[in-house]
PDB file of N, CA, C and O in Angstrom:
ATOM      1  N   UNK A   1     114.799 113.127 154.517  1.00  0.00           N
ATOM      2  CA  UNK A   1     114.844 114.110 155.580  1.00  0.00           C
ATOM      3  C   UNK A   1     114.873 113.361 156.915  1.00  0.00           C
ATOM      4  O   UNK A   1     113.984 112.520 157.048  1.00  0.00           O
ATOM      5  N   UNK A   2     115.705 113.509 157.895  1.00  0.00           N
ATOM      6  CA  UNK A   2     115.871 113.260 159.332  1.00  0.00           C
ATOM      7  C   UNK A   2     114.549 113.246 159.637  1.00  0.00           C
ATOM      8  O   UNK A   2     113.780 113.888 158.922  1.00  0.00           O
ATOM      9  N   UNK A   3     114.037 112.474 160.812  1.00  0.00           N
ATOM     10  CA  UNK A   3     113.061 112.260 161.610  1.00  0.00           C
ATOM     11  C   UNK A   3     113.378 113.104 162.307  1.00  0.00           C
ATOM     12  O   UNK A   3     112.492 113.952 162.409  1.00  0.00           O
ATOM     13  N   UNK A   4     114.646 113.399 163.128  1.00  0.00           N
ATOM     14  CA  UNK A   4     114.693 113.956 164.361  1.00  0.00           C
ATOM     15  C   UNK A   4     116.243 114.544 164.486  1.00  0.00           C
ATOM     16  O   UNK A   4     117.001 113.596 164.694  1.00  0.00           O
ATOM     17  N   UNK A   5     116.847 115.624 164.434  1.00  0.00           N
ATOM     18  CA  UNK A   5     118.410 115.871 164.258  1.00  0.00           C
ATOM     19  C   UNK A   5     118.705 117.152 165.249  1.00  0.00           C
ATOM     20  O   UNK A   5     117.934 118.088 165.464  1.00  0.00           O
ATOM     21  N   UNK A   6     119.592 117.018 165.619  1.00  0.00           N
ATOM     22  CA  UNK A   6     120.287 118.161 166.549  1.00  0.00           C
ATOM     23  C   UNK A   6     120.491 119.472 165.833  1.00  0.00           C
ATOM     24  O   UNK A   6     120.040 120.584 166.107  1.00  0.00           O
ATOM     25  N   UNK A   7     121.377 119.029 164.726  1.00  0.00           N
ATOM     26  CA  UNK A   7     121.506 120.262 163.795  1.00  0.00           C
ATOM     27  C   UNK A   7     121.250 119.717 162.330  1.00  0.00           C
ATOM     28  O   UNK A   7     121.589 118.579 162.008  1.00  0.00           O
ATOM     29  N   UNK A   8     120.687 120.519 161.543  1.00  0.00           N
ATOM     30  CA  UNK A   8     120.465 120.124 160.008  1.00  0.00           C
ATOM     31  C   UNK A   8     120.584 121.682 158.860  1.00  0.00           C
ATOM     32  O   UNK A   8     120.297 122.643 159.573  1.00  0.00           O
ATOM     33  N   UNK A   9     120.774 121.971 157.990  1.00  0.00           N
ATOM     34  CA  UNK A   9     120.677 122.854 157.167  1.00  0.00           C
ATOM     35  C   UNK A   9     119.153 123.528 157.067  1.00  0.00           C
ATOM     36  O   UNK A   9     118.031 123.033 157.176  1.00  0.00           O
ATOM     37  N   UNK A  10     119.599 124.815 156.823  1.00  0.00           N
ATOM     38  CA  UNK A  10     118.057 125.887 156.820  1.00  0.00           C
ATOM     39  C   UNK A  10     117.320 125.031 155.963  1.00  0.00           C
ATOM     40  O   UNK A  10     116.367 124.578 156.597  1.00  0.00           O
ATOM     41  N   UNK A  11     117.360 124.470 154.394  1.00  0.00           N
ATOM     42  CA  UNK A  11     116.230 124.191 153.353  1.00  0.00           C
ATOM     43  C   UNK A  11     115.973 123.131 153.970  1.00  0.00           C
ATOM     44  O   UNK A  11     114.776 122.881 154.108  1.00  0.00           O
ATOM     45  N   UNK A  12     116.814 122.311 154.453  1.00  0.00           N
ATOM     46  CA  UNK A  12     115.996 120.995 155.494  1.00  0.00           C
ATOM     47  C   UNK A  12     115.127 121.607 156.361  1.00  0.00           C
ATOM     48  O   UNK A  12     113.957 121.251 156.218  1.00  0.00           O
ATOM     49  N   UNK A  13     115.310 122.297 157.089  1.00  0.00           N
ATOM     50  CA  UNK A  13     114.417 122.922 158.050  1.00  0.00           C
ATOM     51  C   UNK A  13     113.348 123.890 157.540  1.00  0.00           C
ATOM     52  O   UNK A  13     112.349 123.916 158.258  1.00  0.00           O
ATOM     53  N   UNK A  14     113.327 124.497 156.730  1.00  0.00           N
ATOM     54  CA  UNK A  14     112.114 125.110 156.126  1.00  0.00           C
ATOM     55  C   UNK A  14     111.271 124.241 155.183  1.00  0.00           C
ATOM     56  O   UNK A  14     110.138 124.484 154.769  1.00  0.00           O
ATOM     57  N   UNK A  15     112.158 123.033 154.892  1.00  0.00           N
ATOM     58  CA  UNK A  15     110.837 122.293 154.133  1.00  0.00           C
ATOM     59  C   UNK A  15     110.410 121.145 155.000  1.00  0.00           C
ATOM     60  O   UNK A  15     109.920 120.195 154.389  1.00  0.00           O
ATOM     61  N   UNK A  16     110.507 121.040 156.394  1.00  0.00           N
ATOM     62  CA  UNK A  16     109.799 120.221 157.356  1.00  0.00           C
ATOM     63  C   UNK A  16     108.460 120.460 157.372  1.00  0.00           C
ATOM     64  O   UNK A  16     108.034 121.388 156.685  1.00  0.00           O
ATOM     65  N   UNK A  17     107.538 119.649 158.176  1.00  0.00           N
ATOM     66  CA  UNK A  17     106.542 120.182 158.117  1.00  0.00           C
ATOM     67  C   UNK A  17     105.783 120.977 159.614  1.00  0.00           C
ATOM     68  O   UNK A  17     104.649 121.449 159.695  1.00  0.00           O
ATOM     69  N   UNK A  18     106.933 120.908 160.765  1.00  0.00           N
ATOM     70  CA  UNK A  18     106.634 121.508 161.817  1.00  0.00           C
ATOM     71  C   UNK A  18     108.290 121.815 162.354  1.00  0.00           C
ATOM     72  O   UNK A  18     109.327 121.174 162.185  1.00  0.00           O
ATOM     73  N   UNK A  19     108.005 123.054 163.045  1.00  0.00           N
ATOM     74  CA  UNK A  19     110.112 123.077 163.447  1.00  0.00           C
ATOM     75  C   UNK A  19     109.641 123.677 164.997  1.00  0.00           C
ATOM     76  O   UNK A  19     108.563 124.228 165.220  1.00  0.00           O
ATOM     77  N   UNK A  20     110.728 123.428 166.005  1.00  0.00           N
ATOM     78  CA  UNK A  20     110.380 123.251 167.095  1.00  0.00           C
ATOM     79  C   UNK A  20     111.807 123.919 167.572  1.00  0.00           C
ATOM     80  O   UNK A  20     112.924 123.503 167.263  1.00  0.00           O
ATOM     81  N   UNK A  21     111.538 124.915 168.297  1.00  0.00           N
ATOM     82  CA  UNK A  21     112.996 125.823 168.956  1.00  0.00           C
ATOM     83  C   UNK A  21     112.949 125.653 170.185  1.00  0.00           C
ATOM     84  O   UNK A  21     111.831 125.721 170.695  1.00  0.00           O
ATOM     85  N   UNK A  22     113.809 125.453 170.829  1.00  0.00           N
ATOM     86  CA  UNK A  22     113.710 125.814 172.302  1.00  0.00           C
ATOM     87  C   UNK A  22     114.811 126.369 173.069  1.00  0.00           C
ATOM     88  O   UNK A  22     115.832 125.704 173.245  1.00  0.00           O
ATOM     89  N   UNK A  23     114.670 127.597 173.561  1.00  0.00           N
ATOM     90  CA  UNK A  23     115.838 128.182 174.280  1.00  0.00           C
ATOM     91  C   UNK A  23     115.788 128.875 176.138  1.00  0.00           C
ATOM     92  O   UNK A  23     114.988 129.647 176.666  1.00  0.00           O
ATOM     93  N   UNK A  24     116.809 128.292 176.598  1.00  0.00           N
ATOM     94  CA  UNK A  24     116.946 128.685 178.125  1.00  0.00           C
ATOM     95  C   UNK A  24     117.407 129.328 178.532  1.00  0.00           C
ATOM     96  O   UNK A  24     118.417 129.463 177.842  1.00  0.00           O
ATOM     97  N   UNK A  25     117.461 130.260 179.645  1.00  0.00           N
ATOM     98  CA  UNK A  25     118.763 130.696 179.726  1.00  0.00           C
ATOM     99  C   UNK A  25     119.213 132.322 179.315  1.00  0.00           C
ATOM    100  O   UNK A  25     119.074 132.763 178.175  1.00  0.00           O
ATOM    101  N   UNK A  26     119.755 133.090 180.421  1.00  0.00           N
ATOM    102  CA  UNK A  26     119.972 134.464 179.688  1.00  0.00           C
ATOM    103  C   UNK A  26     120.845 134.261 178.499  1.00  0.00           C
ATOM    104  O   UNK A  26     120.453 134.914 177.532  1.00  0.00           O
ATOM    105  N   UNK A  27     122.082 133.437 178.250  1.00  0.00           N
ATOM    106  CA  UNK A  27     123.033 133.430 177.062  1.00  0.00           C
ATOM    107  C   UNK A  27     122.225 133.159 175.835  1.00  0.00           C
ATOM    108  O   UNK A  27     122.937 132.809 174.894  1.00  0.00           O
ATOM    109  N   UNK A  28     121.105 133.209 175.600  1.00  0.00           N
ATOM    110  CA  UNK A  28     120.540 132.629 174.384  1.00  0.00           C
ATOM    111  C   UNK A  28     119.778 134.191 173.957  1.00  0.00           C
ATOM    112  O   UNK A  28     119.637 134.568 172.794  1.00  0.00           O
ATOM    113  N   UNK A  29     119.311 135.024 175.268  1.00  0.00           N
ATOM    114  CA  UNK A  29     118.671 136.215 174.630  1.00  0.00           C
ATOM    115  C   UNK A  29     118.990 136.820 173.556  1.00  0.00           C
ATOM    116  O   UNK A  29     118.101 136.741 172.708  1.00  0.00           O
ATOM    117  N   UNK A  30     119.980 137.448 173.211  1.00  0.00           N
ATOM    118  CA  UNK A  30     120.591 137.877 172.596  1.00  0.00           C
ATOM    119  C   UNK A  30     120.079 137.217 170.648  1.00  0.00           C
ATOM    120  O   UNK A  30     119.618 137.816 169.676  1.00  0.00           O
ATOM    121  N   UNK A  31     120.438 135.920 170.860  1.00  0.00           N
ATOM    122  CA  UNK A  31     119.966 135.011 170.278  1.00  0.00           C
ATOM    123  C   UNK A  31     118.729 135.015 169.417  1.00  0.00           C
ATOM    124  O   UNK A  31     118.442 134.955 168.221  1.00  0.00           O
ATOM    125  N   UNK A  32     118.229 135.099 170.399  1.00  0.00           N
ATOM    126  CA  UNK A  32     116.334 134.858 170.053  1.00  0.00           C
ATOM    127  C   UNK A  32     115.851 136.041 169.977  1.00  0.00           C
ATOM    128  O   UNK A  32     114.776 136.178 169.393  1.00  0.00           O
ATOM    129  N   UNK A  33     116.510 137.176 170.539  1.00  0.00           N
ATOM    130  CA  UNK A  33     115.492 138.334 169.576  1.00  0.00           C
ATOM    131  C   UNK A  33     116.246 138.711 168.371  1.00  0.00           C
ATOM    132  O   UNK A  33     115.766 139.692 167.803  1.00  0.00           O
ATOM    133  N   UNK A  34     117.296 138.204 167.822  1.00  0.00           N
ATOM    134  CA  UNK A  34     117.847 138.551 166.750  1.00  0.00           C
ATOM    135  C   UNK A  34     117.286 137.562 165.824  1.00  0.00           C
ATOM    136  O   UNK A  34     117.263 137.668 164.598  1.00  0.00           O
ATOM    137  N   UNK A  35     116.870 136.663 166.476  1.00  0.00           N
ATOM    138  CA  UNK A  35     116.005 135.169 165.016  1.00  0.00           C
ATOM    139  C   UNK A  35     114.810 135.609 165.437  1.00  0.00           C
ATOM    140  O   UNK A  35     114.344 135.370 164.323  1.00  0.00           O
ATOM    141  N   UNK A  36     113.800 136.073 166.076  1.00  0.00           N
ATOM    142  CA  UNK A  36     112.327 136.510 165.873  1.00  0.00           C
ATOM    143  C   UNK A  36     112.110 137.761 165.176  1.00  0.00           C
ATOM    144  O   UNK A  36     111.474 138.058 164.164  1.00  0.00           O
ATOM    145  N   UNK A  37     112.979 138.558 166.190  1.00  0.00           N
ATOM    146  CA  UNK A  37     113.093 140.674 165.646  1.00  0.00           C
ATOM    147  C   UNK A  37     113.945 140.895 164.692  1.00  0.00           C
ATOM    148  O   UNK A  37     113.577 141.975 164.228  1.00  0.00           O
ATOM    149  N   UNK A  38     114.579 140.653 164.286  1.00  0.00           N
ATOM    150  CA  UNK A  38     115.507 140.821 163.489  1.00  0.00           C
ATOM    151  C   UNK A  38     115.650 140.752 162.335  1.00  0.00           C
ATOM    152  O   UNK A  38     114.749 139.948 162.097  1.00  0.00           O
ATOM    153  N   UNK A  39     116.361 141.103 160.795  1.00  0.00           N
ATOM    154  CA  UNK A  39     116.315 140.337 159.722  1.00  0.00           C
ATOM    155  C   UNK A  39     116.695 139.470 159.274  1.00  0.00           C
ATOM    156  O   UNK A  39     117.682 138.954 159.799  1.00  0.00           O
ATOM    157  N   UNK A  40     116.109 138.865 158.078  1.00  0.00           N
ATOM    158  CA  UNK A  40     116.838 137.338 157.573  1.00  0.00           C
ATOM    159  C   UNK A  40     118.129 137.561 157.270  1.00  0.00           C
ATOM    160  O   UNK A  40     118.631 138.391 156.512  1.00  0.00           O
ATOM    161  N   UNK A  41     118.842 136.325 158.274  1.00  0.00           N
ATOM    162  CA  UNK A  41     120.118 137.127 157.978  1.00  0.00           C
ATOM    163  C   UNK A  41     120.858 135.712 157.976  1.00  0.00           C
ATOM    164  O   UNK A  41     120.569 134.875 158.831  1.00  0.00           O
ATOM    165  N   UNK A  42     122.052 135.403 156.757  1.00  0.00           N
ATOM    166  CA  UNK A  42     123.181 134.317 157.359  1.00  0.00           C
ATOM    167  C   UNK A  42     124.025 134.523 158.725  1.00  0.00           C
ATOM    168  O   UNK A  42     124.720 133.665 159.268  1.00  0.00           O
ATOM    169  N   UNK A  43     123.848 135.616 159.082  1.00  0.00           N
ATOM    170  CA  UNK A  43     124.395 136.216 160.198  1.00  0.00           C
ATOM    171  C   UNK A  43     123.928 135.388 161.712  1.00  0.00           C
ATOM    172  O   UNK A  43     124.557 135.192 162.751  1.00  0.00           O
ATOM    173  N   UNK A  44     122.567 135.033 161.296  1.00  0.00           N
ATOM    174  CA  UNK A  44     121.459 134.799 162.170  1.00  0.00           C
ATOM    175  C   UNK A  44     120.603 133.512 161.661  1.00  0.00           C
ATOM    176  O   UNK A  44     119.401 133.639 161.429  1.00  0.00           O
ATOM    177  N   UNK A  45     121.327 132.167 161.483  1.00  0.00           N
ATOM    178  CA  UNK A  45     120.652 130.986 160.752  1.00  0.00           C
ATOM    179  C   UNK A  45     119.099 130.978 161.151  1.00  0.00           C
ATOM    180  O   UNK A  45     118.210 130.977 160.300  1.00  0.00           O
ATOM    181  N   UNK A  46     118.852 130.972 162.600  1.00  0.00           N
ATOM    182  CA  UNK A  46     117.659 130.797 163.025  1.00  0.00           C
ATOM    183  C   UNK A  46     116.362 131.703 162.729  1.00  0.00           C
ATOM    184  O   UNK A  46     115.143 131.581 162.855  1.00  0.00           O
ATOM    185  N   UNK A  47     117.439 132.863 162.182  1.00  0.00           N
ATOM    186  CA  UNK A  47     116.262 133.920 161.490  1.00  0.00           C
ATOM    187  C   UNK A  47     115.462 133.605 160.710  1.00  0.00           C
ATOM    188  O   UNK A  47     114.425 134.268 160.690  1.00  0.00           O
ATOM    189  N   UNK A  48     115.624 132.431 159.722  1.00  0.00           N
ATOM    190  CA  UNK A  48     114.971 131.688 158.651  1.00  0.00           C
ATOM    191  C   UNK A  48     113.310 131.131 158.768  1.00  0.00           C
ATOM    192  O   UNK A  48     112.347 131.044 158.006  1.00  0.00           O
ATOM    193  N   UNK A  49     113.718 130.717 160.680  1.00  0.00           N
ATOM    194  CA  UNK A  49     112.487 130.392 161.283  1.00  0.00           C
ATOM    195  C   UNK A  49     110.885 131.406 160.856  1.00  0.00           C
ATOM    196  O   UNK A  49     109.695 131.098 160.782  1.00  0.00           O
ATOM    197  N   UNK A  50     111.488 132.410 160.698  1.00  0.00           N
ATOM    198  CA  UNK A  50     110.581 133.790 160.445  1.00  0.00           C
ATOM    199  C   UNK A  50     109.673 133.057 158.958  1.00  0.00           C
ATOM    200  O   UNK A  50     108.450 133.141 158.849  1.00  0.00           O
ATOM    201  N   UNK A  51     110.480 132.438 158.032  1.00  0.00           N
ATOM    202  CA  UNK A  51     109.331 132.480 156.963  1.00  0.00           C
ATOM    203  C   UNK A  51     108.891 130.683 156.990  1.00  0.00           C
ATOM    204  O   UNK A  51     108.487 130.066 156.005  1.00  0.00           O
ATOM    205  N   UNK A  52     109.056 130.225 158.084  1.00  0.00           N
ATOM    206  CA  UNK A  52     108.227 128.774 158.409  1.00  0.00           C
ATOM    207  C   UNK A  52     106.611 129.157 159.060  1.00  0.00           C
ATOM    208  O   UNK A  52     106.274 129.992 159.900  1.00  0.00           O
ATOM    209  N   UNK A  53     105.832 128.178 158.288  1.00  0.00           N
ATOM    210  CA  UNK A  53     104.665 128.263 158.063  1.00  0.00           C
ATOM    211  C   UNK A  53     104.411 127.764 159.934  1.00  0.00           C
ATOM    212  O   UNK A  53     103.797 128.505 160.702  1.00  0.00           O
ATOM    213  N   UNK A  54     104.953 126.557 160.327  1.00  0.00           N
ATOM    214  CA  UNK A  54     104.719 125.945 161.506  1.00  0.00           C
ATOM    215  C   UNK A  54     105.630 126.091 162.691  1.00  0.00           C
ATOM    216  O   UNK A  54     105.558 125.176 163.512  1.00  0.00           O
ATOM    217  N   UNK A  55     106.589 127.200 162.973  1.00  0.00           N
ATOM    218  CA  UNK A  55     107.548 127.057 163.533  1.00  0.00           C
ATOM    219  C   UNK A  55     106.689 127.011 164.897  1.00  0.00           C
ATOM    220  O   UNK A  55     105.606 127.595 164.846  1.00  0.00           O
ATOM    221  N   UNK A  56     107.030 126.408 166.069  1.00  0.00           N
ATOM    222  CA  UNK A  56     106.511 126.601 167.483  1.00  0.00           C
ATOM    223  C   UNK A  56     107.996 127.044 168.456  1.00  0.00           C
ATOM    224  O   UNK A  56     108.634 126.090 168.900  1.00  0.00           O
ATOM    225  N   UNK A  57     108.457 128.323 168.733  1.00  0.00           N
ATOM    226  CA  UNK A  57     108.998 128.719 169.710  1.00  0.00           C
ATOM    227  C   UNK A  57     108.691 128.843 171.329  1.00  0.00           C
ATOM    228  O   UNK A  57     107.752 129.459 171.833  1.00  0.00           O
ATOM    229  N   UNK A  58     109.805 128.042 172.070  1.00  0.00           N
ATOM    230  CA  UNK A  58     109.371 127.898 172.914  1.00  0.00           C
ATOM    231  C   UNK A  58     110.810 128.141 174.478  1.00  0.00           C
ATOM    232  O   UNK A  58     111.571 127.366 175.057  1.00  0.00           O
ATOM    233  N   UNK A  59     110.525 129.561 174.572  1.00  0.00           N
ATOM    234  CA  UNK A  59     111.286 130.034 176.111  1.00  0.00           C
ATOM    235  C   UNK A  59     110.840 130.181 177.307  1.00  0.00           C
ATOM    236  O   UNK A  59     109.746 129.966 177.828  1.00  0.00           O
ATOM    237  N   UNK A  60     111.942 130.620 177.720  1.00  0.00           N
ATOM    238  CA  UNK A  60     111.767 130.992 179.262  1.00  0.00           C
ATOM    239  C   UNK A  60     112.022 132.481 179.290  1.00  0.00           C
ATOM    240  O   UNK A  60     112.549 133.128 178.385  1.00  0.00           O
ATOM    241  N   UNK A  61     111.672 132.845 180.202  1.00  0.00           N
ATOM    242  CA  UNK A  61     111.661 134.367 180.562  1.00  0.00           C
ATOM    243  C   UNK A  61     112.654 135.166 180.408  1.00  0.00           C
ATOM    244  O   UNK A  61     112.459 136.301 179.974  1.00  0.00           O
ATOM    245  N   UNK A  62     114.251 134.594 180.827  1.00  0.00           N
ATOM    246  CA  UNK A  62     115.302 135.191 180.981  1.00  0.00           C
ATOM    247  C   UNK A  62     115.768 135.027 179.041  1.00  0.00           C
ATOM    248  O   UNK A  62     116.190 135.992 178.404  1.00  0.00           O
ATOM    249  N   UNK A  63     115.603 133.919 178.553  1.00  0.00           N
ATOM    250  CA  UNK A  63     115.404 134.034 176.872  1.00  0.00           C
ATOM    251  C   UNK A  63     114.960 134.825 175.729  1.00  0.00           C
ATOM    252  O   UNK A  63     115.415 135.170 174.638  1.00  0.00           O
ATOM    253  N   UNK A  64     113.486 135.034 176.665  1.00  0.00           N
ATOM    254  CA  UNK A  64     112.867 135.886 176.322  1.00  0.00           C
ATOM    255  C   UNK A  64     113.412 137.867 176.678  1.00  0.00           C
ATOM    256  O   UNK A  64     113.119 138.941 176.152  1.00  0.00           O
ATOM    257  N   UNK A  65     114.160 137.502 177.648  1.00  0.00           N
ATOM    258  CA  UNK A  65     114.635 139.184 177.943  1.00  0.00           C
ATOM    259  C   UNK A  65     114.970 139.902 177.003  1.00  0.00           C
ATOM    260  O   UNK A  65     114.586 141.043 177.261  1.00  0.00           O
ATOM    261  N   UNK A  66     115.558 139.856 175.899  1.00  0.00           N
ATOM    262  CA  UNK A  66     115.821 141.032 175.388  1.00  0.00           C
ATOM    263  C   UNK A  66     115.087 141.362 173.841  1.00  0.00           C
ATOM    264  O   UNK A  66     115.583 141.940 172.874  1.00  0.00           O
ATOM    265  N   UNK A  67     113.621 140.719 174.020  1.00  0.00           N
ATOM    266  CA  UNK A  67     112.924 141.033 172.852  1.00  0.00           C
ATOM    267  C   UNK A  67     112.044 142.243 172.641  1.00  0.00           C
ATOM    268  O   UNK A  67     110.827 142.095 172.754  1.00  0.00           O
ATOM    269  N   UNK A  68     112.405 143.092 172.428  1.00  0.00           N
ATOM    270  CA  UNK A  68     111.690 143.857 172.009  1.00  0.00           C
ATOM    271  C   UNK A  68     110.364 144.503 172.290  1.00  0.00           C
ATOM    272  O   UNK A  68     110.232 145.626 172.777  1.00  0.00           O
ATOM    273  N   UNK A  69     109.291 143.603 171.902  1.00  0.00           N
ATOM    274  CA  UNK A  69     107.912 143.195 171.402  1.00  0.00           C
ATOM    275  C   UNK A  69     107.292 142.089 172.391  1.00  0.00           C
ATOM    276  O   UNK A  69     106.163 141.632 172.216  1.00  0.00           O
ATOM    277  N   UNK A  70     108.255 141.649 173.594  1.00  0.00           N
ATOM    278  CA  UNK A  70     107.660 140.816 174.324  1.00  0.00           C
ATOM    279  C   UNK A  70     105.771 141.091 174.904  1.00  0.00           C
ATOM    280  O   UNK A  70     104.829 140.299 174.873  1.00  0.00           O
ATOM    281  N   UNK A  71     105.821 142.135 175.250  1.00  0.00           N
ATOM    282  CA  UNK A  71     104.473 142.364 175.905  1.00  0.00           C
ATOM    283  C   UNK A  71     103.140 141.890 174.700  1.00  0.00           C
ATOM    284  O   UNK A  71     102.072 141.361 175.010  1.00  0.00           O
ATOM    285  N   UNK A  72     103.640 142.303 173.152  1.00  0.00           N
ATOM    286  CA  UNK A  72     102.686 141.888 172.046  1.00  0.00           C
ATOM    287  C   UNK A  72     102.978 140.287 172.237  1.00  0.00           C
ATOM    288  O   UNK A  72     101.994 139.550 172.292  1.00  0.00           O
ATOM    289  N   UNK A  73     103.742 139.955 172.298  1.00  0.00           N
ATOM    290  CA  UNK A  73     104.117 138.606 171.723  1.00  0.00           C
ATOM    291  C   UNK A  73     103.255 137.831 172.730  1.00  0.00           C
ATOM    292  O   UNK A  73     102.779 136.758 172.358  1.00  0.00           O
ATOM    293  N   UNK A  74     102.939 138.413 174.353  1.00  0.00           N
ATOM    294  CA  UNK A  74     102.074 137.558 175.440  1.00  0.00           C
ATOM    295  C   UNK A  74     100.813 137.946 175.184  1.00  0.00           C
ATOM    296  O   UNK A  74      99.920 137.170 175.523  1.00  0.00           O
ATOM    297  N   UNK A  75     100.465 139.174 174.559  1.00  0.00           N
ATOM    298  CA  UNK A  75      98.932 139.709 174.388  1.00  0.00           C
ATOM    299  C   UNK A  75      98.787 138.542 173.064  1.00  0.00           C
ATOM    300  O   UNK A  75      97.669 138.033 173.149  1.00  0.00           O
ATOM    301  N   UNK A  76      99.254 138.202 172.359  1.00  0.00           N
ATOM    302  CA  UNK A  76      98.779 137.404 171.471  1.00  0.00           C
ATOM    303  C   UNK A  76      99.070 136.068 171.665  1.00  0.00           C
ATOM    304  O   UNK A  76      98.495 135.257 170.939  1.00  0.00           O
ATOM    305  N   UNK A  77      99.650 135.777 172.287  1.00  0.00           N
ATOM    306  CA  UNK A  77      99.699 134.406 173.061  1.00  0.00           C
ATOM    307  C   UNK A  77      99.997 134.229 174.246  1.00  0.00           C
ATOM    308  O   UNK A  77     101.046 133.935 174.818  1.00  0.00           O
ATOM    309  N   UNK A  78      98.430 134.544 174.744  1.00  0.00           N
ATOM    310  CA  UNK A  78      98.716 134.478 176.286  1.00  0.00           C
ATOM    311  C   UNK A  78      98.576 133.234 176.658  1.00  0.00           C
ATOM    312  O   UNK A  78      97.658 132.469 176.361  1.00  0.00           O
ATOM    313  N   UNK A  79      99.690 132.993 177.450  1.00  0.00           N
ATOM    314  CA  UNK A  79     100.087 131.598 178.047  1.00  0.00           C
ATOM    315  C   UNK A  79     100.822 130.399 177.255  1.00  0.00           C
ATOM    316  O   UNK A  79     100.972 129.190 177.437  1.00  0.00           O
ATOM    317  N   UNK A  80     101.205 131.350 176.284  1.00  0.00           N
ATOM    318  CA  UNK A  80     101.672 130.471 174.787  1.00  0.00           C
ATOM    319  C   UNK A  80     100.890 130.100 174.370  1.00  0.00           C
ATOM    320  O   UNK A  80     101.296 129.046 173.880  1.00  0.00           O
ATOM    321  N   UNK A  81      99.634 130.218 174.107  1.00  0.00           N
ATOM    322  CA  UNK A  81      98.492 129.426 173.676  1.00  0.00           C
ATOM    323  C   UNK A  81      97.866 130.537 172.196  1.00  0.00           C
ATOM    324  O   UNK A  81      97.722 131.759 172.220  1.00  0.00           O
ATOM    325  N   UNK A  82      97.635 129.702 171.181  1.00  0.00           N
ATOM    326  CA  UNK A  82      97.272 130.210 170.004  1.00  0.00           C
ATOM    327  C   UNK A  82      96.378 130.634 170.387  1.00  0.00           C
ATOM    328  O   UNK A  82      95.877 129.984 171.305  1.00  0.00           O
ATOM    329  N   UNK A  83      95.569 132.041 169.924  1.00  0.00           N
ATOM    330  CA  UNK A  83      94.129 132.164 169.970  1.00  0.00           C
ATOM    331  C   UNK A  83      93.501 132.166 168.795  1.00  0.00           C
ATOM    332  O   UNK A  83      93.921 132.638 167.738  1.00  0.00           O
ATOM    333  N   UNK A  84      92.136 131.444 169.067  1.00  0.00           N
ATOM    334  CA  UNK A  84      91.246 130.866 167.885  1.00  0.00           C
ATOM    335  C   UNK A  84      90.277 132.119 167.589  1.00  0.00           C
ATOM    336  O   UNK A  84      89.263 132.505 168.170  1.00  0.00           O
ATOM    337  N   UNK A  85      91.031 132.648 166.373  1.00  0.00           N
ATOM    338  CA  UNK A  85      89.587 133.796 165.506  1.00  0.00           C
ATOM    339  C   UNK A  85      88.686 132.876 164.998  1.00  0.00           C
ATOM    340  O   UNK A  85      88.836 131.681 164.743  1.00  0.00           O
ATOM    341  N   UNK A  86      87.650 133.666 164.881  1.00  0.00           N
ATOM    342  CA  UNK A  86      85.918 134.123 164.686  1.00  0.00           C
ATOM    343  C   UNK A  86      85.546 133.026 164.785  1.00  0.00           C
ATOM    344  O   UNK A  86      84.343 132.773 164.717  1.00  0.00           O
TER     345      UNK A  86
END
């Protein structure tokens, strides 16, 4: 398995042990709520991200525009920051 690759196949990427997204930019919205909100889809490679144990997603605001669920997605990670139960 690659140390480090630009692009690689979904089973490479779901059997990593951490996967790391990052998107900028209004042209990517579209994008990223169809691989977070959306279903698993070949339609949608990045949708796959959904059943990774470690995925860390990481946007910007205008990226973030057309999700859905944004307001849950900051109540549960406010500031991007995991919150630690009990």
């Amino acid at each position: 398995m690659p140390r480090f690759a630009i692009t690689m196949g979904i089973a490479t990427i779901l059997r990593s042990r951490h996967a790391v997204l990052l998107a900028t930019g209004t042209k990517k919205a579209t994008a990223v709520a169809a691989m977070a909100e959306g279903p698993l889809s070949a339609r949608c490679p990045a949708s796959a991200l959904q059943l990774h144990p470690r995925a860390t997603i990481v946007l910007d605001a205008d990226a973030a525009a057309d999700l859905e669920l944004r307001q849950y997605y900051e109540t549960v990670h406010p500031q991007g920051q995991e919150v630690a139960l009990g």
